[in-house]
C-alpha positions as CSV (number, residue, x, y, z in Angstrom):
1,X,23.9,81.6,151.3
2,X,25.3,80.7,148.0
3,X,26.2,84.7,147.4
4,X,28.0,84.4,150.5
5,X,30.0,81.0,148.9
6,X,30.2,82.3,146.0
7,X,31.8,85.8,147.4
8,X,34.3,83.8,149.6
9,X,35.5,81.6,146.5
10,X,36.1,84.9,144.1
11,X,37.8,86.2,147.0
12,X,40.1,83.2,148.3
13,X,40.6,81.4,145.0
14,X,40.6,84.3,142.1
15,X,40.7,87.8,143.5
16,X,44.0,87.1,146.2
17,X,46.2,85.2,144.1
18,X,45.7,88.1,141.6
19,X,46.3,90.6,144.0
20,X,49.4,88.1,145.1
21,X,50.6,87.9,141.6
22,X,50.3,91.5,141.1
23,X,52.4,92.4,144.2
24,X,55.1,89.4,143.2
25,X,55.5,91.8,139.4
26,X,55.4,94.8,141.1
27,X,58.3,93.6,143.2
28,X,60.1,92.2,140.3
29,X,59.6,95.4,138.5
30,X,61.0,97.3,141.3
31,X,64.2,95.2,141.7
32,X,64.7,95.9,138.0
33,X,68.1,98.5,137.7
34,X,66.7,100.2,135.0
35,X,64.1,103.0,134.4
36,X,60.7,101.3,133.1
37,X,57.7,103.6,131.3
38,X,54.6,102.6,130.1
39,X,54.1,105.4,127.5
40,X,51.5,105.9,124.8
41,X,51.9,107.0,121.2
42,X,51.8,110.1,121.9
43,X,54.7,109.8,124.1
44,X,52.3,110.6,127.2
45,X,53.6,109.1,130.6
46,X,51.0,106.3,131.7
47,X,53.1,104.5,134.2
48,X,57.3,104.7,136.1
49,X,58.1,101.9,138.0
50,X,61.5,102.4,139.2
51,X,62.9,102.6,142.4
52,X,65.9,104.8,141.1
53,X,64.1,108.1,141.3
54,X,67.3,110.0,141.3
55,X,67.5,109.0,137.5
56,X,64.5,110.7,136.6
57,X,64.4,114.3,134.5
58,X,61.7,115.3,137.3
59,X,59.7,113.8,140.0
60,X,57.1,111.1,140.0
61,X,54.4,113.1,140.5
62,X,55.1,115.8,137.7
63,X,55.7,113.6,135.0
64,X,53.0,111.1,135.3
65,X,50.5,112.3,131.8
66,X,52.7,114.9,130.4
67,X,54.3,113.3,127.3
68,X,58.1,113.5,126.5
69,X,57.6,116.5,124.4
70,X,57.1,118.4,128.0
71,X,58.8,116.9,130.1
72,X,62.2,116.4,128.1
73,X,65.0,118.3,125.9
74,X,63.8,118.9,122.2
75,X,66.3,116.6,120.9
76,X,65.7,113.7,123.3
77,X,62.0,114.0,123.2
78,X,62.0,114.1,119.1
79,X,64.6,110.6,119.6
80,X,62.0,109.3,121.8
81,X,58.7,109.7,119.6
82,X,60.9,108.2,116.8
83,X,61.5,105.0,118.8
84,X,57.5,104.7,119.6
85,X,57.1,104.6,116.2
86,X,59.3,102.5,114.9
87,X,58.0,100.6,117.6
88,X,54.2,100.8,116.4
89,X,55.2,99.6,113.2
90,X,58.0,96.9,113.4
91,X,56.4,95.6,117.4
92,X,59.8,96.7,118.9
93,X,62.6,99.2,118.7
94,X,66.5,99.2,120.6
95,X,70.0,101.0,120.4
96,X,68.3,104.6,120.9
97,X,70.6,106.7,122.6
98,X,69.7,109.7,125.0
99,X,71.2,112.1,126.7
100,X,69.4,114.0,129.9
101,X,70.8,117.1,132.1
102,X,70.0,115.5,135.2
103,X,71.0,117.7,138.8
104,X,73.6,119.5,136.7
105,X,75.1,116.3,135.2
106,X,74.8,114.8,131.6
107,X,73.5,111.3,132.0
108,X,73.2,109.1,129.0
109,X,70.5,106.5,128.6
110,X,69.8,103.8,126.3
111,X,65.9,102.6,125.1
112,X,64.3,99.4,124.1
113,X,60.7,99.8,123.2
114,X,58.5,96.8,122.8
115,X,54.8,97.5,122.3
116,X,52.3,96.8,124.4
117,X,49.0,94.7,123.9
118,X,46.2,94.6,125.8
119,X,45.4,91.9,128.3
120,X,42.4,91.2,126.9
121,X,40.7,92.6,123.3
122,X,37.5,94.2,126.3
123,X,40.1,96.2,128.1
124,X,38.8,99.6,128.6
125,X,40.8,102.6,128.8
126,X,43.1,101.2,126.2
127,X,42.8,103.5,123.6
128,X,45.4,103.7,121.1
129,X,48.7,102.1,120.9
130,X,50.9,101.7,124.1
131,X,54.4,100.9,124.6
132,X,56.7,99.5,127.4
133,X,60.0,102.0,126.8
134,X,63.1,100.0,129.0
135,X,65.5,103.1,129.7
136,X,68.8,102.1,130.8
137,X,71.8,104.5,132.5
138,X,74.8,104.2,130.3
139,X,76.8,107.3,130.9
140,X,79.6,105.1,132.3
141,X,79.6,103.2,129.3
142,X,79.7,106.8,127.8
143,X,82.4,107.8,129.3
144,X,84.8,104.9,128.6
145,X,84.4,105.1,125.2
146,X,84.9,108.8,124.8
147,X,88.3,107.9,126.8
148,X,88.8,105.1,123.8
149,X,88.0,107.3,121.0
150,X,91.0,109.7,122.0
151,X,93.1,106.9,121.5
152,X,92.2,106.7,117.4
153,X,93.2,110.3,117.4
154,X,95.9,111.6,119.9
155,X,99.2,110.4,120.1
156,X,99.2,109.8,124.0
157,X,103.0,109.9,124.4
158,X,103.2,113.9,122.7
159,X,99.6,114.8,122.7
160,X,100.2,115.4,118.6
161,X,98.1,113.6,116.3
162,X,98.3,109.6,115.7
163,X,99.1,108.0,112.7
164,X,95.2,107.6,111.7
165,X,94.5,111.0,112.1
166,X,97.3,112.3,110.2
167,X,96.0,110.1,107.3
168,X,92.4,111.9,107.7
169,X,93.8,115.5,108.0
170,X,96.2,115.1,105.1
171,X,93.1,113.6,103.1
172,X,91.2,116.2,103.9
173,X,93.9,118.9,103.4
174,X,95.2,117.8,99.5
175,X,91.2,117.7,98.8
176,X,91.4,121.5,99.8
177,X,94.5,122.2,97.8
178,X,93.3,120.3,94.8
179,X,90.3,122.2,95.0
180,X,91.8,125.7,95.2
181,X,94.5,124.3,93.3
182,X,97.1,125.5,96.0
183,X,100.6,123.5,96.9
184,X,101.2,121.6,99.8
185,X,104.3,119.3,101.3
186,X,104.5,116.9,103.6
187,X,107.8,116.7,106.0
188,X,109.0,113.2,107.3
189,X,111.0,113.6,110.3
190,X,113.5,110.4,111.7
191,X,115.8,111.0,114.4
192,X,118.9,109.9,114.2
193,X,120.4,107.0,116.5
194,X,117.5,107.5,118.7
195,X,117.5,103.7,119.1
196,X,121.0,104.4,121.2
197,X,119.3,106.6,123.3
198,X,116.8,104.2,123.9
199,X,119.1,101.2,124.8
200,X,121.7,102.9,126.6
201,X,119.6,105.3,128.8
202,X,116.3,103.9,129.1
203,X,113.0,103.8,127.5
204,X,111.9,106.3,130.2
205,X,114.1,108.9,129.5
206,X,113.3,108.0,125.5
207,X,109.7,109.0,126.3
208,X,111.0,112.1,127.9
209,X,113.4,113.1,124.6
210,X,110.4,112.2,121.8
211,X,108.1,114.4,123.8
212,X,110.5,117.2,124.4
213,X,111.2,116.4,120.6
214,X,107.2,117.1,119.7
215,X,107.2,119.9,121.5
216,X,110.3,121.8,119.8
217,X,108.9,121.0,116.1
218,X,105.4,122.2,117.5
219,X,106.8,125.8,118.4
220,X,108.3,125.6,114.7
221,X,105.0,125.2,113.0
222,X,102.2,127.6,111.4
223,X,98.6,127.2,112.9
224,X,97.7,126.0,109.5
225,X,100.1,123.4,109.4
226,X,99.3,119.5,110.8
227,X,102.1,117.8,112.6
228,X,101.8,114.3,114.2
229,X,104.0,111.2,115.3
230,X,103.3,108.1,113.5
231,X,105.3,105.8,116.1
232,X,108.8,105.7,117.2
233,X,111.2,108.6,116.7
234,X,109.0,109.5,113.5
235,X,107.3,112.9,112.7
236,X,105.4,114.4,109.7
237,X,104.6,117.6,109.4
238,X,102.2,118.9,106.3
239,X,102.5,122.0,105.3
240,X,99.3,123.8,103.8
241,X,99.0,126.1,101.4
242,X,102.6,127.3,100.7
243,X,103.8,129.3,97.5
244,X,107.6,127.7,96.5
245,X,109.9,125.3,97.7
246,X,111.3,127.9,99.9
247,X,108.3,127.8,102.4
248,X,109.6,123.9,102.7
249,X,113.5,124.8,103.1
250,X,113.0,127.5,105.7
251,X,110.8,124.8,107.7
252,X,112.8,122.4,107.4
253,X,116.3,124.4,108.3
254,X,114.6,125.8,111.5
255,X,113.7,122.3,112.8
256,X,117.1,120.9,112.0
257,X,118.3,123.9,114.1
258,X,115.8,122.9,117.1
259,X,116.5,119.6,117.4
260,X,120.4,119.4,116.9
261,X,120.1,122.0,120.5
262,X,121.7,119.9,123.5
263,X,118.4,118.3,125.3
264,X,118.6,118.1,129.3
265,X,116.6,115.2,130.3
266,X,116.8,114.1,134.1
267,X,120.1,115.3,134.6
268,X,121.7,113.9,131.1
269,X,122.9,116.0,128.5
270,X,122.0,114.7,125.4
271,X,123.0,115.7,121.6
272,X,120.6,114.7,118.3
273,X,119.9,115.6,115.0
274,X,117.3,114.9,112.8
275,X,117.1,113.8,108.7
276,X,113.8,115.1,107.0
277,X,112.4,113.9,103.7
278,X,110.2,116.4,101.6
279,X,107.8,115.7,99.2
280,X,105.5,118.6,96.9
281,X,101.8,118.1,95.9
282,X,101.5,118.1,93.4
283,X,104.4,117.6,91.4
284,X,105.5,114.2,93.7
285,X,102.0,112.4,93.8
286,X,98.4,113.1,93.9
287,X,97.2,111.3,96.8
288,X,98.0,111.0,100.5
289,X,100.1,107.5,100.3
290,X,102.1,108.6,97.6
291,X,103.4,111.7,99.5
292,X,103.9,110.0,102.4
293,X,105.8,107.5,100.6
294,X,107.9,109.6,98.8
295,X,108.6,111.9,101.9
296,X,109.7,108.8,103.2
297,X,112.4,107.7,100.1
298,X,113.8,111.2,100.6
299,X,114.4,111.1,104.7
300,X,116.3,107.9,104.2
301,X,118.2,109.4,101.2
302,X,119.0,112.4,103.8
303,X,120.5,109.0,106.4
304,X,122.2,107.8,103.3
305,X,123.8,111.6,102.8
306,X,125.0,111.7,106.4
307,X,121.8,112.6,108.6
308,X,121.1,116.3,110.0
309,X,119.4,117.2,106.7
310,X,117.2,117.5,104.7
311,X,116.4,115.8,100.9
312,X,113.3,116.9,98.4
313,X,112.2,113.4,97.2
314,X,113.4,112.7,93.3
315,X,112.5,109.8,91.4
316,X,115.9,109.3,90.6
317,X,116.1,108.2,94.6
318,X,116.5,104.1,94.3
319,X,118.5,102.9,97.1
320,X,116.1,102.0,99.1
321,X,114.2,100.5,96.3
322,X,117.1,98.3,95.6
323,X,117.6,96.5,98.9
324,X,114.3,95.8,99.3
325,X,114.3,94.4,96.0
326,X,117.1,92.4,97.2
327,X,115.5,91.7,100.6
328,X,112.4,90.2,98.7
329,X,114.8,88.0,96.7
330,X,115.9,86.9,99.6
331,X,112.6,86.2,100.9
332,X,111.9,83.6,98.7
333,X,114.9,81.7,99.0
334,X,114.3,81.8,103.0
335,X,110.4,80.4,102.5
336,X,112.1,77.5,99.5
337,X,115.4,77.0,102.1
338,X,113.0,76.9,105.4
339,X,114.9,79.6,106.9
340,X,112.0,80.8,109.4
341,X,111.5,79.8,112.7
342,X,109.0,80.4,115.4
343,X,109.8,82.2,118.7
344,X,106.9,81.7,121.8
345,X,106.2,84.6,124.1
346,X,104.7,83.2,127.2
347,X,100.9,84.4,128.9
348,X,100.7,84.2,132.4
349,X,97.1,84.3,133.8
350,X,96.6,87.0,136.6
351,X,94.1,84.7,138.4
352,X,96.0,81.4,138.4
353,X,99.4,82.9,137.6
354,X,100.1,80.4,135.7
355,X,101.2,80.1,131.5
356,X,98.1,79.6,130.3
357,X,99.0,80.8,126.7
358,X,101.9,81.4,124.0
359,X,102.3,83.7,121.1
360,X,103.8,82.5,118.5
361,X,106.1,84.8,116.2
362,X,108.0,84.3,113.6
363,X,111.7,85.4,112.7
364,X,113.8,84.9,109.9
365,X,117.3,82.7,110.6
366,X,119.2,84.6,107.8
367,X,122.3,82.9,106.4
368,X,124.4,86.0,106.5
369,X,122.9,88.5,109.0
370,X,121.2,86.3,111.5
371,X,118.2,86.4,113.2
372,X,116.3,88.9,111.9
373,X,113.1,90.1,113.6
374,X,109.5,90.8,111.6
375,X,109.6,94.4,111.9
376,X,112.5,94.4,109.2
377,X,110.8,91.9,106.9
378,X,107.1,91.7,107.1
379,X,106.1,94.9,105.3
380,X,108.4,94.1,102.1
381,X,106.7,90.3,102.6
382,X,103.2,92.0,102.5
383,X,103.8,94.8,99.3
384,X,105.6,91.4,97.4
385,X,102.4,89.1,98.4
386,X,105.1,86.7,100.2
387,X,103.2,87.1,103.3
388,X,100.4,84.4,102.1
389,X,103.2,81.6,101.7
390,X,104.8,82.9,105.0
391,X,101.2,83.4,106.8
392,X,100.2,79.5,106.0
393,X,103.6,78.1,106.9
394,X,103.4,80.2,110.4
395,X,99.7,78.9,111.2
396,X,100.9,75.1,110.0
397,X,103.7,75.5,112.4
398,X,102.0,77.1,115.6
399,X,99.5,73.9,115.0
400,X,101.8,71.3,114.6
401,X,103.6,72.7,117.4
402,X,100.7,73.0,119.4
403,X,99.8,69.0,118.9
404,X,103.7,68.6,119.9
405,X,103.1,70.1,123.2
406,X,99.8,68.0,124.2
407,X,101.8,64.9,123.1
408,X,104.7,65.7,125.7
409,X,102.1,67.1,128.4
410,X,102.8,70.9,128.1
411,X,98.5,71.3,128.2
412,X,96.6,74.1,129.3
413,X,98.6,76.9,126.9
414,X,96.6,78.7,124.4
415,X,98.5,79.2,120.6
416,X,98.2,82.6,119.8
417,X,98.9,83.8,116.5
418,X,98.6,86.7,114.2
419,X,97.0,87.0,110.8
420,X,97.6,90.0,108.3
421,X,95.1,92.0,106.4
422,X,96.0,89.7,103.6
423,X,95.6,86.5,105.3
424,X,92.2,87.6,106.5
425,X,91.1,87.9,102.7
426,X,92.5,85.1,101.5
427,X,89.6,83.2,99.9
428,X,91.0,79.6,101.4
429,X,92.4,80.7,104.8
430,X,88.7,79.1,106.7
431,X,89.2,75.9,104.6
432,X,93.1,75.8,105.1
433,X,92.7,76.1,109.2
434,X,90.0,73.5,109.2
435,X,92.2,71.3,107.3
436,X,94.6,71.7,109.9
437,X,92.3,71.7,113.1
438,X,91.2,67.7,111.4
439,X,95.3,67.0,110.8
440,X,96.7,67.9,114.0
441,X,93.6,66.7,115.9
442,X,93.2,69.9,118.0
443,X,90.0,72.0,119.8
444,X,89.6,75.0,119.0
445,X,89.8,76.7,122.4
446,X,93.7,75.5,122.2
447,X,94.1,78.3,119.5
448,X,93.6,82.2,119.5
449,X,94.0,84.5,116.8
450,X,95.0,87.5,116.6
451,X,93.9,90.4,114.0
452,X,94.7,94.3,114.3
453,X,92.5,96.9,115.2
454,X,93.4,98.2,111.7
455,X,93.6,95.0,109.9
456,X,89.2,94.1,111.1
457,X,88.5,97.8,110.6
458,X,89.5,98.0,106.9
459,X,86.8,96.0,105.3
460,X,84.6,96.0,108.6
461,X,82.0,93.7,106.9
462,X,84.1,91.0,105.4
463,X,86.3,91.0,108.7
464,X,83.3,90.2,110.7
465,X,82.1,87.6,107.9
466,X,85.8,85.9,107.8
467,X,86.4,86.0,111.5
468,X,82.4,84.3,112.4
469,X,83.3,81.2,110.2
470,X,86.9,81.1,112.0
471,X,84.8,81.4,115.2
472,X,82.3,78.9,114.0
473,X,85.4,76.2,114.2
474,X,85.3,76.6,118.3
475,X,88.8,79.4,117.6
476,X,88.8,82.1,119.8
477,X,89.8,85.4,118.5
478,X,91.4,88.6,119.8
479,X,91.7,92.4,118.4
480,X,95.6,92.8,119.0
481,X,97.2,96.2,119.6
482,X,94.0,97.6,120.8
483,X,94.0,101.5,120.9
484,X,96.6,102.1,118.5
485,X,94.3,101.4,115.3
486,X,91.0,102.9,114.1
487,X,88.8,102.0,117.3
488,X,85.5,101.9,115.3
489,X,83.5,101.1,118.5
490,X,80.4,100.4,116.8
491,X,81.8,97.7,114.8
492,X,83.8,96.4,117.8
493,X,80.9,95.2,119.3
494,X,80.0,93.5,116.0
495,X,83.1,91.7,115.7
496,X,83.2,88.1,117.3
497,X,85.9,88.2,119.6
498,X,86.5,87.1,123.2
499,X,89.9,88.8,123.5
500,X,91.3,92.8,124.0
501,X,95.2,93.3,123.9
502,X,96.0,96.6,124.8
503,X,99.2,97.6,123.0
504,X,102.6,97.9,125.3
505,X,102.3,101.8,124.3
506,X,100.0,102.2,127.3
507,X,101.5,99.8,129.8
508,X,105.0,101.4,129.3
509,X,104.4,104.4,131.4
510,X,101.1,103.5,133.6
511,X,103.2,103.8,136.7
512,X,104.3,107.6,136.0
513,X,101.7,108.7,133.4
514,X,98.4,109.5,134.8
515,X,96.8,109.2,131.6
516,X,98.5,106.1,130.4
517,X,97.0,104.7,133.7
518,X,93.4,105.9,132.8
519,X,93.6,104.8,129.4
520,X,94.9,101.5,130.6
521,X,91.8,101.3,133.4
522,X,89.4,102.5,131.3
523,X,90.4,99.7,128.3
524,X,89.9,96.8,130.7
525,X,86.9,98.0,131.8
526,X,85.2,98.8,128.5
527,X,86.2,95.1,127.4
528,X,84.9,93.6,130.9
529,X,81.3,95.3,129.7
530,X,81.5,93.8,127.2
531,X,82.6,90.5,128.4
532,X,85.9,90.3,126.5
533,X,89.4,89.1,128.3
534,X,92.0,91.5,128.7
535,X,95.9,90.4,128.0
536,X,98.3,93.4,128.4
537,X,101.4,93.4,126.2
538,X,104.6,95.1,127.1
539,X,104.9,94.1,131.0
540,X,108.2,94.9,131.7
541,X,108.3,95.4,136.1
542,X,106.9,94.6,138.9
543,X,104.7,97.8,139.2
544,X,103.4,97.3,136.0
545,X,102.5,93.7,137.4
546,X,100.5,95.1,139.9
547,X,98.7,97.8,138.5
548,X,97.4,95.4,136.2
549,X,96.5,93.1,138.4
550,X,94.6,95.8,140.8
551,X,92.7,97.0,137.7
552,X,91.4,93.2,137.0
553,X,93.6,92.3,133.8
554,X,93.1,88.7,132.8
555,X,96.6,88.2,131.5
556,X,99.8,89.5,131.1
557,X,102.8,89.8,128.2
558,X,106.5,91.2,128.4
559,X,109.9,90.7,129.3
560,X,109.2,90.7,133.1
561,X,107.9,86.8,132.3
562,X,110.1,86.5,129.0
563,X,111.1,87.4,126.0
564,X,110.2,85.4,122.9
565,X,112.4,81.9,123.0
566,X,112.9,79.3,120.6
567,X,110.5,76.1,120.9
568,X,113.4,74.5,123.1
569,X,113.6,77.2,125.2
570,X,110.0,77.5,126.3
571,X,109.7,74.1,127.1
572,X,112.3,74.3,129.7
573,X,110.6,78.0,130.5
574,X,107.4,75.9,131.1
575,X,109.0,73.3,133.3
576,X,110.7,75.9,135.3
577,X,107.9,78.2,135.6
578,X,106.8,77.2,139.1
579,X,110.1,78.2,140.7
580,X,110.2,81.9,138.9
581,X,111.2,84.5,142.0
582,X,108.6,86.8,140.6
583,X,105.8,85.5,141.0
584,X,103.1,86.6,143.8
């Protein structure tokens, strides 16, 4: 009788809610999305519990004890067995990345290994260690970042190469010539009055004429040679391995001849010409920037000379020298005279559509030429150091403004603004913004910065260390002209930032350009993975609007909403706003 009690306790009180419990985790398990092993050291397959089969190298059945050796690729099975033990030593291993041929497809799969104890130190059948390997599908993942990797290499309006790959291929090509001791040169290509074509007939049809323009200087080239566009209407093209100066002069002669050919672009005819600069390694510099910089000198001496020509770069070449010289004089009469002022772009949220942010830019109220805009100033500001003074005056004003607008009930709009490489290794710039953030009384989510792509990836390490104690003051914090930089993936997940801006380079032509479009899609969802806000620069019409807005694009930037206005301005923008005709 008290077998038979004792049998019916063990069974209702201990043996059911184990089997209970057991089902409950073998439920959970199954409603897990990724693929979960139970291997052993040996990378032998003790247990699958998964309920997407269709992800597995081979059935069920077949792989249960084979190890990883048998069942998968060399490559991946040899990554694999590395993770188990790294895994038997440190207790855990993560970030392994495989890649499977599964039903004639290339799937991509990420492991987290944690090892396994035993659930109790009697346990038989536990010989040896064992390990819980978590393997989970990223080929999608995969795939976007492929598509963002192109962008650090290819220019996408010509299909030449980008700016930073021009500066690896002409690093790696002078480290050939100064190790066979051969000659290069290095061609800087402006077209002249482009910007007239641009304003008169369209940025469309500008597209059209720089990639017609790529394609002529392309057909003049060598195999050997490297040609690129570094942005705008400029080209360089580096010649490799010539013999004389005469190499350069015949080049250079045939693409003048090319491009000063009438161009027939959507039913206009339109007449250019072209001034090229030339500098020689290695009697003009030694190293990549100072060939590119003196190419540079001699294309704007070949403007100076009357465009359509070309100029070998001289040291006796000082015009340009001079004004900036002057310009930087200039400079730091505007910072002691207060001649800057800050202009607001407005943000318009996709999902509220309304402003929910501003960026603020500066520009330069000139005595005698005006308004001038950043692109003219900031670079000689930055070579001079003058960009520190003018950095801290431009974050001192975009706070005090900001504590402006709460006062007079203009709440709810995010100050963005930019800081420069220099900026960003300024040894006070953390102490200087907290000073600020106490003296103006604001919260940090009130204020975004913004840094380049190129500007965080120079000194990846110190960026990340600057921008966490910037973070650590509540400030969010956006990579700006995203796509156009070095696109180090790897440390873009490092860096601590909430926002993506994807450069008005590919929102210009996403309603015509297929891959504009893809680049664009794949950008905003790369960032969403990784759960960063998108806000897309450059939006200029309505189509743009909606293709942004289709592909989930947090916010949105450009003329269609407004250009950059005075402070005066955007406050009547803001109170306006509501009654805008194109809005949704």
């Amino acid at each position: 009788m008290i077998g038979i009690i004792a049998t019916h306790y063990i069974s209702s009180f201990i043996i059911k809610p184990i089997k209970e419990l057991a089902n409950d985790m073998s439920t959970t398990l199954q409603a897990i999305p990724d693929l979960l092993f139970e291997l052993d050291i040996n990378g032998k397959y003790i247990q699958i519990m998964t309920n997407k089969e269709e992800l597995l190298i081979d059935a069920r059945k077949n792989l249960l004890n084979k190890t990883v050796t048998e069942a998968l690729p060399k490559e991946a099975a040899k990554i694999v067995i590395k993770a188990l033990q790294e895994a038997d030593i440190k207790g855990d291993s993560y970030g392994h990345e495989i890649v499977l041929p599964i039903e004639q497809q290339s799937f991509w799969f990420e492991l987290s290994v944690a090892k396994k104890k035993p659930f109790n130190v009697t346990q038989k059948n536990f010989t040896g260690s064992r390990f819980i390997v978590l393997s989970r599908d990223i080929t999608q993942r995969k795939k976007y970042e492929k598509e963002i990797n192109e962008l650090a290499h290819i220019d996408t309006l010509t299909g030449l190469a980008n700016r930073y790959s021009l500066e690896i291929q002409l690093e790696q090509a002078l480290l050939c010539a100064k190790r066979n001791h051969k000659k290069m040169a290095v061609m800087f290509i402006d077209m002249d009055k482009f910007k007239d074509i641009n304003d008169t007939l369209g940025h469309n049809l500008g597209d059209s004429f720089l990639k017609e323009t790529a394609k002529r200087i392309s057909r003049c080239v060598r195999k050997s040679d490297i040609t690129g566009r570094l942005g705008g209407d400029e080209f360089i093209v580096v010649l490799t391995d010539i013999k004389s100066n005469f190499n350069a002069s015949y080049l250079a002669n045939k693409i003048l001849k090319k491009l000063s050919l009438p161009y027939e672009i959507d039913g206009h005819h339109i007449f250019s010409s072209c001034s090229i600069g030339i500098s020689y390694y290695p009697g003009d510099g030694n190293n990549s920037e100072k060939l590119m910089k003196s190419a540079d000198m001699a294309m704007y001496h070949a403007k100076t000379e009357g465009r359509n020509n070309f100029q070998f770069f001289s040291s006796l070449m000082t015009v340009d020298n001079e004004r900036r010289i002057k310009l930087e004089a200039e400079l730091h009469l505007a910072i002691e005279t207060n001649q800057f002022e800050l202009y607001y772009q407005p943000q318009i949220s996709t999902t509220t559509q309304e402003i929910c942010g501003a960026e603020a830019l500066i520009r330069w109220n000139h005595p005698e030429q005006g308004l001038i805009s950043p692109v003219d100033f900031i670079s000689i500001a930055e070579e001079s150091g003058l960009i520190l003074p003018i950095g801290k005056w431009v974050i001192q004003q975009a706070f005090k403004q900001k504590s402006l607008w709460e006062k007079q009930g203009i709440s709810g709009v995010k100050m963005s603004l930019n800081i420069s490489a220099h900026q960003l290794h300024s040894a006070d710039l953390v102490i200087f913004i907290q000073e600020l953030f106490e003296k103006y009384q604001l919260q940090g989510f009130n204020i975004e910065i913004e840094v380049t792509e190129s500007v965080a990836m120079n000194n990846p390490q110190y960026a990340i260390k600057i921008l966490n104690a910037i973070r650590a003051l509540g400030i969010d914090l956006a990579i700006d002209d995203f796509g156009t930089g070095y696109s180090s993936l790897a440390y873009l997940k490092r860096l601590p930032i909430q926002t993506l801006k994807i450069d008005r380079e590919f929102i210009r032509d996403i309603e015509t350009d297929a891959n504009d479009a893809a680049i664009s899609s794949a950008t905003i969802a790369l960032a969403h993975a990784l759960d960063l806000k998108v806000v897309a620069e450059g939006v200029e019409t309505l189509q743009q609007q909606q293709f942004l807005k289709n592909e989930n694009c947090d916010i949105l930037q450009g003329y269609l909403y407004g250009k950059p206005m005075s402070n005066k301005d955007f406050i009547q923008f803001h109170h306006d706003f509501k009654h805008r005709e194109w809005q949704d």
